[in-house]
N, C-alpha and C positions, 0 to 999 in steps of 0.2 A: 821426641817431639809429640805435644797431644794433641788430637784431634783436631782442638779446638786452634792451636795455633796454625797448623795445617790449614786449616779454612781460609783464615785470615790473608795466611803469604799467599793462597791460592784462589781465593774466589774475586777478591775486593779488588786487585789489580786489572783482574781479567775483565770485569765486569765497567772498570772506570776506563779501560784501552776500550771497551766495545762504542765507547761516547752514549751521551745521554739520551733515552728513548723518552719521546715527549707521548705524552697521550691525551688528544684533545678532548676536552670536558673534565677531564680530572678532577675531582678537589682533594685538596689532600685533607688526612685524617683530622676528624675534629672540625673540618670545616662546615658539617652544617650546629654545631653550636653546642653538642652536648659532650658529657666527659662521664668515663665510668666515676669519677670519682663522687657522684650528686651531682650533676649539674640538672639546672632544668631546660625545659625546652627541648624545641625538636632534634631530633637524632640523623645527619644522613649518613650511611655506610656506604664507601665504596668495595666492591669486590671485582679484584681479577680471576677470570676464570677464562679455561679453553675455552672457544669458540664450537666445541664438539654439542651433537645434537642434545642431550641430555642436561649438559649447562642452560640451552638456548630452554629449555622445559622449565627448569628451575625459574626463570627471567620470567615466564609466560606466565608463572604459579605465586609468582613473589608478592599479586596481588591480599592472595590469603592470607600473608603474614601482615601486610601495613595494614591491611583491616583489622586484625586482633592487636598490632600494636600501633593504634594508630600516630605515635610520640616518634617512628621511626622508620624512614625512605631508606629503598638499599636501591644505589644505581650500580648498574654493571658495566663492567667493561672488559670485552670478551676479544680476544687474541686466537690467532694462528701459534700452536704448540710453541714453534723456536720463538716467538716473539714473545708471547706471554713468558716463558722462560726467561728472556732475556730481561724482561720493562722488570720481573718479580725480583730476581737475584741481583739486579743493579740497586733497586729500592732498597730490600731489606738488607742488602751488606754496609750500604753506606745509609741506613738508619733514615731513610727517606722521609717513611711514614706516608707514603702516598696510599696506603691500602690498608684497611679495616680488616677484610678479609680476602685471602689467597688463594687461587687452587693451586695445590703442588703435587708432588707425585710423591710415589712410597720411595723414590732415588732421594730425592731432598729432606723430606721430613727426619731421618734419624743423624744427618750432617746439621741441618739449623739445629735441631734441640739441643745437641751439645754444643752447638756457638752461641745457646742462650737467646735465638733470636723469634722462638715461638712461643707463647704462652701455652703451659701443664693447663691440658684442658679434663685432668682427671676428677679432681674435687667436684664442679659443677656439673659433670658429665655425670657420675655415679653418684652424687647425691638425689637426683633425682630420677626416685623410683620409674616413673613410667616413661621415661628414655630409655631406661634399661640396657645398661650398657653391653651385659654380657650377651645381649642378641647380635651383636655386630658378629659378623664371620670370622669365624677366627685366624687365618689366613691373612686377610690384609688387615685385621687388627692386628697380629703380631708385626704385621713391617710398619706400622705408622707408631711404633709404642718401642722407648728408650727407659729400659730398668720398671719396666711394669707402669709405665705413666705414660697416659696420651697425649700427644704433641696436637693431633691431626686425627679428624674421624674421615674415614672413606662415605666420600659420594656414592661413586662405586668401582666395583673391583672386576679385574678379570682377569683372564687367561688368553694363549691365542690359540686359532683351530684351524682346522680348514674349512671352509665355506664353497658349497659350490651346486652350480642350477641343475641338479635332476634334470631337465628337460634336455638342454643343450649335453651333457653326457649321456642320454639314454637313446638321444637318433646320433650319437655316434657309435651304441653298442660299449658303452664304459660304463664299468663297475667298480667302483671303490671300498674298498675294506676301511672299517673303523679305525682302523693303526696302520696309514697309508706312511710307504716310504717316501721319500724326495724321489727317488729315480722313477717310481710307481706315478705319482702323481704328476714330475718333470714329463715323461712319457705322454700322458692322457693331456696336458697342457696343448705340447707341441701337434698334437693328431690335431685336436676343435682347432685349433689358430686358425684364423683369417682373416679379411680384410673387414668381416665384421663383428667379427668377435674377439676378443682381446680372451687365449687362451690361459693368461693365469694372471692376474692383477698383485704386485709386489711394491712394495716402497722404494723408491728410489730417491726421494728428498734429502738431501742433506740433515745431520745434525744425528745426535746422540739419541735421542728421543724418534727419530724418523725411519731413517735407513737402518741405522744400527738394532733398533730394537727386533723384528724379525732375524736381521744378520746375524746378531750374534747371537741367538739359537740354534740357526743352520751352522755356524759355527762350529759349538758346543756339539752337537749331533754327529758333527763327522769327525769329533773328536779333538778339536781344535781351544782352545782359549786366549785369553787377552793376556793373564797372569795365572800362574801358577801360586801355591801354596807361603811360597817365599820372596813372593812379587820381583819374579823373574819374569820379562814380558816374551811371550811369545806369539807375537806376532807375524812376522816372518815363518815361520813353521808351516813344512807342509802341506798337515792338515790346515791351518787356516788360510793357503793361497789355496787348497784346492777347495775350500767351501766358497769364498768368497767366486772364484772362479766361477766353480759352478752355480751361483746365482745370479752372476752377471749373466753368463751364457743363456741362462734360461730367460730374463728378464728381455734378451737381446733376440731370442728366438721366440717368444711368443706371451711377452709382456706387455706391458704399456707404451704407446708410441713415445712417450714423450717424461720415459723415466725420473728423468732428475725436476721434473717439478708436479711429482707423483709422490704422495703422502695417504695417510688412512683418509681424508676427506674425498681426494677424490678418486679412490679405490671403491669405496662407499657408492659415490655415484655413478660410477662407470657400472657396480652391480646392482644397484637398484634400478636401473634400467634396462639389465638384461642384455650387457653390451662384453661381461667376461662371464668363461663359464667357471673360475674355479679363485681363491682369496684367500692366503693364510694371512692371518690378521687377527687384533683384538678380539674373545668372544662378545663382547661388550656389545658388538654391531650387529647379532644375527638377531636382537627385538628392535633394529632398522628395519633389516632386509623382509622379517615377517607383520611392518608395519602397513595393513594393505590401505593405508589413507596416505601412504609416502611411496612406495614401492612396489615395481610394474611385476617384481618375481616373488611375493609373499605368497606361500606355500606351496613354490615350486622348490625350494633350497634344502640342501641335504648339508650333513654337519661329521666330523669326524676331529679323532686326535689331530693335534699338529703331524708333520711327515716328520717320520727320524731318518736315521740312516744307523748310527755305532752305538744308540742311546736310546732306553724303552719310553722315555716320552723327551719331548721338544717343547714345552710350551711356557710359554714366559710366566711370571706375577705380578701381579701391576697393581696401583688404585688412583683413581684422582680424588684427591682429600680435600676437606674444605680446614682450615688453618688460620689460627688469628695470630698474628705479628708482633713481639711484643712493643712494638713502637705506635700500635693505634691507640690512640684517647675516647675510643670510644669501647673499650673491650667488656662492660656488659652488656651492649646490645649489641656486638659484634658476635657472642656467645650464644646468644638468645636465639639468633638467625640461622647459625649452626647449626644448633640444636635441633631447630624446625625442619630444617632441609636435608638431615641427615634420618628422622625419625620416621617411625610407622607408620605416625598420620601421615608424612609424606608421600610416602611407594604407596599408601592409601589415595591420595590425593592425587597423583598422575595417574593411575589406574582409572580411576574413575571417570576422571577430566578429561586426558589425553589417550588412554588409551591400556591395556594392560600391558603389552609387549613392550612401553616404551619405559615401563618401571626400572629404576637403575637396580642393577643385578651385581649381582658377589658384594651385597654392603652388608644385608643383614637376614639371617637364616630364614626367620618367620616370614621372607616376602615367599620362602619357598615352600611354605605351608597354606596363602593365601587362596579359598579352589579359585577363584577369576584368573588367576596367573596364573597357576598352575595347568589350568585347560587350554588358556591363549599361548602359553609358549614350551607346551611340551613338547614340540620339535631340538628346543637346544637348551631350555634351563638346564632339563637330568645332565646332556653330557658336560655343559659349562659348569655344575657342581662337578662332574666327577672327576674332567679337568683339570681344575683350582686343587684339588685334595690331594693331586697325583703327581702334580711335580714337585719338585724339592730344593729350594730356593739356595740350601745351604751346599749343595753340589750336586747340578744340573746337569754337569760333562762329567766325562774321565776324568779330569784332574778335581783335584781336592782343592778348596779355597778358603782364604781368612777371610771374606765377608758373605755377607748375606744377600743374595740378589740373582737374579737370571739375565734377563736381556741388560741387566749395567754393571756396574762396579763399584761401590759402594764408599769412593773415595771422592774429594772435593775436584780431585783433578783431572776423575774420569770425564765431566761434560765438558772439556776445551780437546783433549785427548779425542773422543769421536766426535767429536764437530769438524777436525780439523780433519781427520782419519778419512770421514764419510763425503767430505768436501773433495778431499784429493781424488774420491771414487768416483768421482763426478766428470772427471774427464777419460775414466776407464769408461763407462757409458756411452760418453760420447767418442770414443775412439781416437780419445785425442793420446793416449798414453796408454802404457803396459801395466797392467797389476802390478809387478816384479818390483820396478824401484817406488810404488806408491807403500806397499808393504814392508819395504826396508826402510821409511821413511817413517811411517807408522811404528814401526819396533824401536827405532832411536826416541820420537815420545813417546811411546809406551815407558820405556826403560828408564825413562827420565821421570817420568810418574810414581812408578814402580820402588825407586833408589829413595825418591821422594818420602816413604811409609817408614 
């Protein structure tokens, strides 16, 4: 069975059982009047994109673009992770067309390209010289690029680390090492905890993209995986009740009060107020936390590798991409606006405007050459490049694997697999159930995913 049929039996179902996500103001593509094909007249583009802070930059900057084109409006329309996941793969499986442009992740982009439903944005991308294609990072250019052809150009890209307030660990007498353990750091957690400090900030939201994305590093770490080489699922194993275990435990002895509706946003805000002392999470967010026009702890924050435990680095790869569909009618100025928001001038243009730390990082090398940047965010650029270089996307655990990927799976079936997985965890949190049969529960779909390939 190829890929592409795979998708098909697997996505379009799931997507049309989730029922139809309306989004008010929408219009769908084409609807403000112009068409790649010649048409005249004004252009409006809609884009879906996360609602994370650096989208919400692009929205604030999008002015620059309709003044140099003034024939072309781009409205946004910005989502909570699971939802924008949800409204995007509903649309573009069943050929909606409500969206010009997409954010999607390095998990989606080499599954749509081979279901034909992204437009090869190689020719317009490298035809023009001063885009400069080969500056994009190489790292999360290689996860958005299917046979040497671009589907998807990274926004920005990251890794994850641990994040955590120098202050609040130095009046408790704690030192962290660059290449801290999980038990190392579980430990230094549990001592700060109190009723006013939330000793370690971890995801507990529901959804593949949420909880799963740290988890299944710690996972991987303690030697654990989803599937092995032959997509035998193991799940149940072990090592992955004792990882899993041990993140609830820790999340339950000195995490967030209120886990399961605990996601990177508001892990985010809980640290930018100075309310946890310690965050393994996206590096994407320590030019938040050294944002000092957003954030009460900017250059109080210290940075290190993700914690291992059986594995010399833990840390995911990631990108959120900007993506034209092939179902828009508007796909040259859908391209146009890509181009804009993924380019130099841009990480030029938020630097300037907004600020340097808030420049999107791991998209393209030269931001790491820029001196402005380079002086505002030498607390965590060096380690977040060194990060990104260091893990290895192709086999992150002990076991050997058929795809490419860290914190996902790089199969159409893996996003209903840990939604469903990471939902079930949701009542181990709240103490309403045992790990034991949620994880025997999770290896029957797993296995069933798995048989699926």
């Amino acid at each position: 069975m190829t890929l592409r049929t795979r998708m098909r039996r697997a996505t379009v179902p799931a997507v049309l059982a989730a029922g139809a996500l309306v989004v008010a103001g929408c219009s769908g593509a084409g609807g403000g009047g112009g068409t790649s094909d010649g048409g005249d007249g004004p252009v409006e583009l809609t884009l879906a994109t996360v609602n994370n802070p650096q989208m919400k930059d692009m929205e604030e900057l999008k002015g620059e673009f309709e003044e140099a084109h003034p024939d072309i409006t781009v409205n946004f329309v910005q989502m909570e992770e699971n939802d924008l996941r949800d409204a995007v793969t509903k649309d573009i499986a069943t050929g909606g067309g409500q969206y010009d442009i997409v954010t999607i992740g390095s998990y989606e982009v080499p599954i749509w390209a081979q279901n034909e439903w992204l437009t090869d944005l190689t020719e317009p991308l490298t035809s023009d010289a001063e885009y400069d294609v080969d500056d994009l990072f190489a790292p999360v250019k290689d996860v958005v690029s299917v046979d040497d052809s671009l589907y998807a150009v990274p926004f920005y890209g990251e890794s994850s680390m641990l994040m955590y307030n120098k202050e609040i660990l130095d009046e408790a007498g704690i030192t962290l090492s660059d290449h801290p353990t999980w038990d190392e750091v579980a430990d230094a957690a549990r001592e700060v905890n109190s009723d006013d400090v939330t000793g370690i900030c971890l995801r507990g939201k529901p959804g593949w993209g949420e909880l799963f994305a740290p988890l299944t590093t710690v996972v991987q770490t303690f030697g654990g995986t989803w599937f092995d080489a032959d997509w035998n699922a193991h799940v149940d194993d072990p090592e992955f009740n004792e990882a899993v275990q041990f993140y609830v435990d820790l999340v339950k002895d000195a995490g967030p009060a209120d886990p399961v509706s605990t996601g990177f946003t508001e892990c985010l805000n809980t640290m930018t107020q100075g309310k946890a002392a310690m965050w393994v999470d996206a590096t994407v967010a320590a030019g938040m936390l050294e944002d000092p026009e957003a954030s009460e702890v900017a250059g109080k924050m210290g940075y290190a590798h993700a914690p291992v435990k059986e594995t010399e680095e833990s840390g995911w790869l990631w990108s959120w991409n900007l993506a034209v569909p092939e179902t828009t009618q508007n796909k040259d100025a859908a391209i146009e606006f890509v181009k804009w928001a993924t380019s130099k001038e841009y990480h030029q243009l938020v630097g300037e405007e907004l600020g340097w730390t808030r420049v999107p990082p791991g998209a393209r090398q030269s931001t790491y050459e820029i001196p402005e940047y380079v002086e505002a965010a030498e607390s965590f650029a060096p380690i977040t490049q060194d990060i990104m270089l260091s893990v290895n996307p192709t086999q992150p655990g002990l076991y050997e694997q058929s795809w490419t990927g860290i914190q996902y799976v790089t199969i159409p079936e893996f996003q209903d697999l840990g939604n469903q997985v990471s939902q079930d965890l949701s009542d181990v949190f709240a103490g309403r159930s045992e790990l034991g049969p949620v994880l025997e529960r999770g290896q029957q779909l797993a296995q069933e995913a798995g048989d699926a390939q």
